[in-house]
C-alpha positions as CSV (number, residue, x, y, z in Angstrom):
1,X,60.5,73.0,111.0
2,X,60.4,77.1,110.6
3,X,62.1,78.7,107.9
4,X,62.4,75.4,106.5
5,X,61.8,75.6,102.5
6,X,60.6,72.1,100.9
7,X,60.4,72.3,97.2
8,X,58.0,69.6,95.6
9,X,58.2,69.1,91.9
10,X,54.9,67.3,90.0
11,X,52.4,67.7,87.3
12,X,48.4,67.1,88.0
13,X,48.0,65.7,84.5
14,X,49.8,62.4,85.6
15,X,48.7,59.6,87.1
16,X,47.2,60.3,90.6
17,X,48.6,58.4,93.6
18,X,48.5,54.7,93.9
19,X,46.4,53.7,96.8
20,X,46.7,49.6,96.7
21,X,43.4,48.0,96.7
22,X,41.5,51.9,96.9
23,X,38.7,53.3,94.7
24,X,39.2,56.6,92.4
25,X,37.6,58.3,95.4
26,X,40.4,57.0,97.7
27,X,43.0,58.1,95.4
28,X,41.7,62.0,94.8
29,X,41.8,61.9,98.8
30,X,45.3,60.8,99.1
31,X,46.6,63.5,96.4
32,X,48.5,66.9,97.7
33,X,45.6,68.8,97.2
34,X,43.6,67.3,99.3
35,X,45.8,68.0,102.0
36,X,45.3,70.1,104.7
37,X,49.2,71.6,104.0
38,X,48.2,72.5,100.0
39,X,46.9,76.2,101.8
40,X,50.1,77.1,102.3
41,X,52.0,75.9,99.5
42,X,52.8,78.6,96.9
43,X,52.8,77.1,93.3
44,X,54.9,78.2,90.7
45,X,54.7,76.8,87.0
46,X,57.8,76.0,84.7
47,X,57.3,77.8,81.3
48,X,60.1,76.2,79.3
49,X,60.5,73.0,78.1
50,X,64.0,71.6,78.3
51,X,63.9,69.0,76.2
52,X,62.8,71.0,73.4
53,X,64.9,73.3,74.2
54,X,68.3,71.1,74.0
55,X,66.8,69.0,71.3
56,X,66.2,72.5,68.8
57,X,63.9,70.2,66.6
58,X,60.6,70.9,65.2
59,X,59.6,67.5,65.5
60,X,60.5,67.7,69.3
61,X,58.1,70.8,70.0
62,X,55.4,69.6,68.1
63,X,55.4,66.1,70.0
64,X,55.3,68.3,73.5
65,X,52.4,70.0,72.0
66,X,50.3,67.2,71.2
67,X,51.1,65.3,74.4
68,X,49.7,68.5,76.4
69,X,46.7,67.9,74.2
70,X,46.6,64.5,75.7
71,X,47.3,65.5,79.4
72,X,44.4,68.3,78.8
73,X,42.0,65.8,77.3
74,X,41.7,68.3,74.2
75,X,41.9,65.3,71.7
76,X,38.7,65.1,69.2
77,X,36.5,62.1,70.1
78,X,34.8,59.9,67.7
79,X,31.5,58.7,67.9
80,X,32.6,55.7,70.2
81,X,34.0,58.1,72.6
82,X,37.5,57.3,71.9
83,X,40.2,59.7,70.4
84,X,43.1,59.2,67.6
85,X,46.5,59.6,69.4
86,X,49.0,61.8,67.0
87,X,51.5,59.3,67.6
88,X,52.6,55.8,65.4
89,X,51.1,53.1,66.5
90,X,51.1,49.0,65.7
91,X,48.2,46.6,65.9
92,X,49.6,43.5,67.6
93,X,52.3,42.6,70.1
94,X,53.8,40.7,67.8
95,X,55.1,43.8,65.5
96,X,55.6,45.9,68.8
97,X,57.9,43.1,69.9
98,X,59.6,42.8,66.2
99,X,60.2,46.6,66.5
100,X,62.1,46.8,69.5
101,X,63.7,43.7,69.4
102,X,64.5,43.0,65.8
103,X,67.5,41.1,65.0
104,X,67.7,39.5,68.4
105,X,68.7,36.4,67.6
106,X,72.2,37.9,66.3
107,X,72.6,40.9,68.3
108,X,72.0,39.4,72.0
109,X,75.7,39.6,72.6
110,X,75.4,43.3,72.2
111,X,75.2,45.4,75.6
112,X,74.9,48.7,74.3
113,X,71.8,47.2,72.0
114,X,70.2,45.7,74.8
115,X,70.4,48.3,76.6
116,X,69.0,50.7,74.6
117,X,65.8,49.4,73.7
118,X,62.4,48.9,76.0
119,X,59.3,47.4,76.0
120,X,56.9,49.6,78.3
121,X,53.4,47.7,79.6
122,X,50.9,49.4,82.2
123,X,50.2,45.5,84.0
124,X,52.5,43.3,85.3
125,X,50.6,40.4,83.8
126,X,51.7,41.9,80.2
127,X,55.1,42.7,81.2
128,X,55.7,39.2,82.2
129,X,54.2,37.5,79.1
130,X,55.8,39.8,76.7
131,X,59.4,38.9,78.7
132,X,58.9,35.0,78.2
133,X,57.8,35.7,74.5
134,X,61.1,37.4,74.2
135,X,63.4,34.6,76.7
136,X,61.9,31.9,74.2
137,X,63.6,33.8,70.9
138,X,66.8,33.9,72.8
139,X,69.2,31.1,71.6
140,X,70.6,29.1,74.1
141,X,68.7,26.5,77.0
142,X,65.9,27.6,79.3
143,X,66.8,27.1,83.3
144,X,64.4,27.0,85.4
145,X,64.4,28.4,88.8
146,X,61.9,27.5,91.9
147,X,61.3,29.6,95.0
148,X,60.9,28.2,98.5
149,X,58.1,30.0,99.7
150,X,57.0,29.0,103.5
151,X,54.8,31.0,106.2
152,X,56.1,32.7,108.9
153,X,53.8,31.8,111.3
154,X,53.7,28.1,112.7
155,X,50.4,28.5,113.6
156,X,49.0,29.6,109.8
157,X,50.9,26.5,107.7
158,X,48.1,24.6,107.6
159,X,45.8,27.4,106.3
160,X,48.3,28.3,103.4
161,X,49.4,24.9,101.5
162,X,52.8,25.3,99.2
163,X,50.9,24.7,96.3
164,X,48.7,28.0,97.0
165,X,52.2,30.0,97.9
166,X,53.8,28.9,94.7
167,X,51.4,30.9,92.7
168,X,51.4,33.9,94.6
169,X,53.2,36.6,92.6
170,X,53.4,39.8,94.8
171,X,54.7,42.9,93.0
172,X,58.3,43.3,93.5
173,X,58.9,39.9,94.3
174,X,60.4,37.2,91.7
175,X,58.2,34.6,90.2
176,X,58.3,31.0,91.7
177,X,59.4,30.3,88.7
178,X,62.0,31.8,87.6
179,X,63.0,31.2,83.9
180,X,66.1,32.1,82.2
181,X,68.7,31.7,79.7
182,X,72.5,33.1,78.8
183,X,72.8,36.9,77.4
184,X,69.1,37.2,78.7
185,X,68.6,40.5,80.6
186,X,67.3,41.0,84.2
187,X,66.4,43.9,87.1
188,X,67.3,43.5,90.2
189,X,64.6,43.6,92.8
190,X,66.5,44.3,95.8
191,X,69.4,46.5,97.1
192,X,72.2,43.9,97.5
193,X,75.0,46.5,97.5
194,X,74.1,50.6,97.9
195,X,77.0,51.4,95.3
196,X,76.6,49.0,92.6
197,X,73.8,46.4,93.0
198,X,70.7,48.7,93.7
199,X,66.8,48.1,93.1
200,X,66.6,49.0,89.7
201,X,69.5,47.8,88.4
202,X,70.0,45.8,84.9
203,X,72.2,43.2,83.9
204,X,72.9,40.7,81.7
205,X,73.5,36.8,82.8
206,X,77.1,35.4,82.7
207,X,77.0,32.4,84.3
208,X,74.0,30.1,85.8
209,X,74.8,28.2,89.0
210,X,72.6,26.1,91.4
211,X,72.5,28.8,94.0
212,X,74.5,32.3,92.2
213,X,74.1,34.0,89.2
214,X,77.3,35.7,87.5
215,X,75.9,38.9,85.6
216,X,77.4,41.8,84.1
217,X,75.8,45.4,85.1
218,X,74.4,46.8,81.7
219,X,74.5,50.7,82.3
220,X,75.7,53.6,84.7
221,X,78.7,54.1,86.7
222,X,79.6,50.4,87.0
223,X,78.5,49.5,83.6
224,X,80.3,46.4,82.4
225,X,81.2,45.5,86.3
226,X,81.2,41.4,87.0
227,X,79.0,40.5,90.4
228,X,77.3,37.3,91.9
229,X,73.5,37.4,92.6
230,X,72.4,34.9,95.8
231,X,69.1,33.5,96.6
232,X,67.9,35.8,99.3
233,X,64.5,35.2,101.4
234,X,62.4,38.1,100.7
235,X,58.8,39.0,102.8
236,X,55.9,40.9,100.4
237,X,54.4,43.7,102.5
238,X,51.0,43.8,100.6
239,X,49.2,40.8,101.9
240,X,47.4,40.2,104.7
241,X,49.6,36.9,105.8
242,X,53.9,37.1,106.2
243,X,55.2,34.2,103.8
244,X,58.6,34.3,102.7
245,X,60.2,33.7,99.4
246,X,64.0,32.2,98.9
247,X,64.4,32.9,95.3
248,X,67.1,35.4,92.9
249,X,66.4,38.8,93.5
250,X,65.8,39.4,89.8
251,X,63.4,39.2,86.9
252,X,63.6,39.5,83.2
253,X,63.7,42.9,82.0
254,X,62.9,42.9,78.1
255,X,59.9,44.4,78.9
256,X,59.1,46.2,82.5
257,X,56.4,48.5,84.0
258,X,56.1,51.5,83.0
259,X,57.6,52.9,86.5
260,X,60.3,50.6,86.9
261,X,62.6,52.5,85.0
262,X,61.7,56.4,84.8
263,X,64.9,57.1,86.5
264,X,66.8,55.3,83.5
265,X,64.2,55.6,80.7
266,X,65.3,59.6,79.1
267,X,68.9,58.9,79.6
268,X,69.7,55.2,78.0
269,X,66.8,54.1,76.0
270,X,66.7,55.5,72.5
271,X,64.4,52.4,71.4
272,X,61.1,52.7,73.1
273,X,57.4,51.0,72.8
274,X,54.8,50.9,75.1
275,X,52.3,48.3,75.2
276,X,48.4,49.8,76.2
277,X,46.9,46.9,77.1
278,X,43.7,48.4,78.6
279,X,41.1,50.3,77.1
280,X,39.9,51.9,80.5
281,X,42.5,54.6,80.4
282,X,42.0,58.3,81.4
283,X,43.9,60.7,79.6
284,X,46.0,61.3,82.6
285,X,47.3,58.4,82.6
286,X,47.4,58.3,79.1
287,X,49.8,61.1,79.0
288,X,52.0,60.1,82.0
289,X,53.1,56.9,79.7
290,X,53.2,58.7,76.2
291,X,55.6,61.7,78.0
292,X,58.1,58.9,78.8
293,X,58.9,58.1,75.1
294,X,60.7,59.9,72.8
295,X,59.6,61.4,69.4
296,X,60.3,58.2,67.9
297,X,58.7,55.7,70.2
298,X,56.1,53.6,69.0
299,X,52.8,52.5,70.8
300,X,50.9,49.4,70.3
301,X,47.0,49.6,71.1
């Protein structure tokens, strides 16, 4: 590889890297500069920030400037050890949820409404009660989906009854039960179709049939484009037995994980609220979630 330039783009205030099952130690180890390479990488640091820049509001650059404050860890502590974020915040998930999604009940037929607005959670345990929460004040009928989950191995059936499959929810894999309704909207979980049905992608159900779902792409290139979601087995990597799961591809998407959507979140939502539903935070990680709202996103603590 001489002469060969690779440019790596980052900031150490963020999260660290995700080691699955690892300890804070394990995931120092596994970051760039622990690596034998970081020696010979040069380092060069940005000076302007863009958004501020295009945005040419006070408000703007004095939201970057507390959120370094955040990143740095310069926040004033109290005498519980816990700082005051310089941002809006609500008490419950109830008004978080009223926030974002007010006026659901009539504007569910609205794409461009839908797809502006987000509800941001760290765990995918909150992400998934905040969606059904949200499914329920949807008008129209529940439908309710069930996965076929078997082993792979003949030899392992009897150690791994259904019943223990069925509540296995691996990340990036749809729920056994899969519930949903009309108008509601959903991610895709797989890439069906590299151009137009990719991991990632939101839509909004058309039709509900035994075995396909009609749904309308929400945003980008093929915005408002009609396709038909199968039941497709799908394998999860991160355990230490193969099962496989014949289910839709797809999960709600009111609210998602915080990096489900970093590739869509500056560009389409202008509604933004992110749920902190752990008090163990660092101010890292902290400020990796706060620096993907905007200036009028709301947090809920």
């Amino acid at each position: 590889m001489g002469g060969v330039t690779l440019v790596l783009a980052g900031d150490f205030r963020q999260t660290l890297p995700i080691v699955p099952r690892g300890t804070r130690a394990d995931q120092i180890n596994a970051s760039l500069k622990k690596s034998y390479l970081w020696n010979h990488i040069r380092t060069m640091n940005l000076s302007l920030n863009m958004r501020v820049h295009l945005y040419a509001d006070s408000a703007v650059g004095e939201f970057a400037t507390k959120l370094l404050q955040v990143g740095d860890g310069l926040m004033e502590k109290d005498s519980s050890n816990q700082i005051q974020l310089p941002f809006q915040t609500l008490k419950t998930e109830e008004e978080l949820i009223a926030r974002v999604f007010a006026d659901l009940d009539n504007r569910h037929t609205d794409i461009q409404w839908l797809c502006e607005r987000a509800l941001l959670a760290s765990k995918n345990e909150s992400v998934y009660e905040m969606n059904i929460k949200l499914l329920y004040r949807l008008p129209g009928e529940i439908k309710l989906y069930t996965s076929v989950d078997t082993i792979c191995s003949q030899e392992e059936i009897v150690n791994y009854p259904t019943e223990f499959l069925n509540s296995l929810q691996p990340a990036g894999t749809p729920p056994h039960a899969l519930l949903l309704k009309l108008r509601a909207p959903i991610m895709l979980l797989r890439n069906l179709d590299p151009l137009e049905l990719c991991n990632g992608t939101r839509l909004i159900i058309k039709n509900m049939m035994p075995h396909v779902l009609e749904a309308t792409i929400m945003s980008g290139k093929y915005a408002g484009v009609n396709c038909f979601i199968p039941r497709i087995p799908m394998r999860p990597t991160d355990l230490p037995f193969d099962f496989e799961r014949l289910q839709f591809p797809v999960k709600l998407s009111f609210a998602m994980t915080k990096d489900n959507d970093l590739k869509l979140l500056d560009s389409i939502y202008q509604t933004q609220s992110f749920h902190m539903d752990s008090s163990m935070l660092v101010f890292q990680e902290l400020e990796t979630r706060i620096e993907k709202l905007t200036i009028s996103s709301t947090l809920r603590h």
